[in-house]
C-alpha positions in Angstrom: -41.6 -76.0 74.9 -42.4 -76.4 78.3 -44.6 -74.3 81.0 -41.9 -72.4 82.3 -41.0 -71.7 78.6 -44.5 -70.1 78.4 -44.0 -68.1 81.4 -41.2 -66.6 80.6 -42.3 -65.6 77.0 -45.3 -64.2 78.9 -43.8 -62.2 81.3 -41.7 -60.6 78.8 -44.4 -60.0 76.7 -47.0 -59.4 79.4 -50.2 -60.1 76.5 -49.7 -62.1 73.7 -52.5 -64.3 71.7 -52.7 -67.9 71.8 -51.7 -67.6 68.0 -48.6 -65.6 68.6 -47.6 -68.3 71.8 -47.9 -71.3 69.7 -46.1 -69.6 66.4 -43.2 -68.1 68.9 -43.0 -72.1 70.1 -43.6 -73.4 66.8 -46.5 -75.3 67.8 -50.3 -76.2 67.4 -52.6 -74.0 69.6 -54.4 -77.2 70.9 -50.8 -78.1 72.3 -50.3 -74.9 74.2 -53.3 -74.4 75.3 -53.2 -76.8 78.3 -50.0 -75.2 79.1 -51.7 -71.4 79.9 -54.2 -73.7 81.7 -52.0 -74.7 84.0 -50.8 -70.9 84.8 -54.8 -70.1 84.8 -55.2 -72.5 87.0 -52.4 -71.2 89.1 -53.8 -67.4 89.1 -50.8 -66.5 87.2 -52.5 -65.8 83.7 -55.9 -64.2 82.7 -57.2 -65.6 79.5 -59.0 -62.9 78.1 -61.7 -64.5 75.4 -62.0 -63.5 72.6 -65.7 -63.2 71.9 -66.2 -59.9 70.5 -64.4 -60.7 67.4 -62.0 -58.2 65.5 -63.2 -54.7 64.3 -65.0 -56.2 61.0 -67.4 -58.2 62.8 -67.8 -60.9 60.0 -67.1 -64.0 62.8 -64.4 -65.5 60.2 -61.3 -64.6 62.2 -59.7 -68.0 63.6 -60.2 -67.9 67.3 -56.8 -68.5 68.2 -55.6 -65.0 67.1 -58.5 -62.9 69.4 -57.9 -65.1 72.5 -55.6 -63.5 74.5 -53.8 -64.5 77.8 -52.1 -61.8 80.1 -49.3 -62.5 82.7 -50.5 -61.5 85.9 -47.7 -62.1 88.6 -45.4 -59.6 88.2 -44.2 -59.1 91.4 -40.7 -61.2 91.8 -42.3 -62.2 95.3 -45.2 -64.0 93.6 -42.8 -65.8 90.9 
């Protein structure tokens, strides 16, 4: 796994949690995460934080499957 790994698994995707990233890579979230940093960074990705929570609001849901990143440069042009 590497970023441009990551950036292709996002631009196929165009969302995917920070769970789903680090199962797809077989990995730890603390490892990926700097990673999507480095597309955030970049203006490439939008990590989309998870604070609300899921649907039954009882704060136990691990934060790594509410926090979301979304490919942002679609456009061949930006790539």
């Amino acid at each position: 796994m590497d970023p441009i790994a990551i950036k292709r698994y996002l631009q196929e995707r165009r969302v995917a949690t920070l769970h789903d990233i680090a199962v797809h890579f077989r990995s730890d979230p603390d490892t990926v995460k700097p990673m999507l940093a480095l597309w955030v960074d970049k203006g490439k990705v939008k990590k989309i934080a998870g604070n609300k929570g899921c649907a039954a609001g009882c704060c136990s849901c691990d934060p790594a499957t509410i926090e979301s990143y979304l490919w942002l440069a679609n456009d061949p042009a930006a790539q």
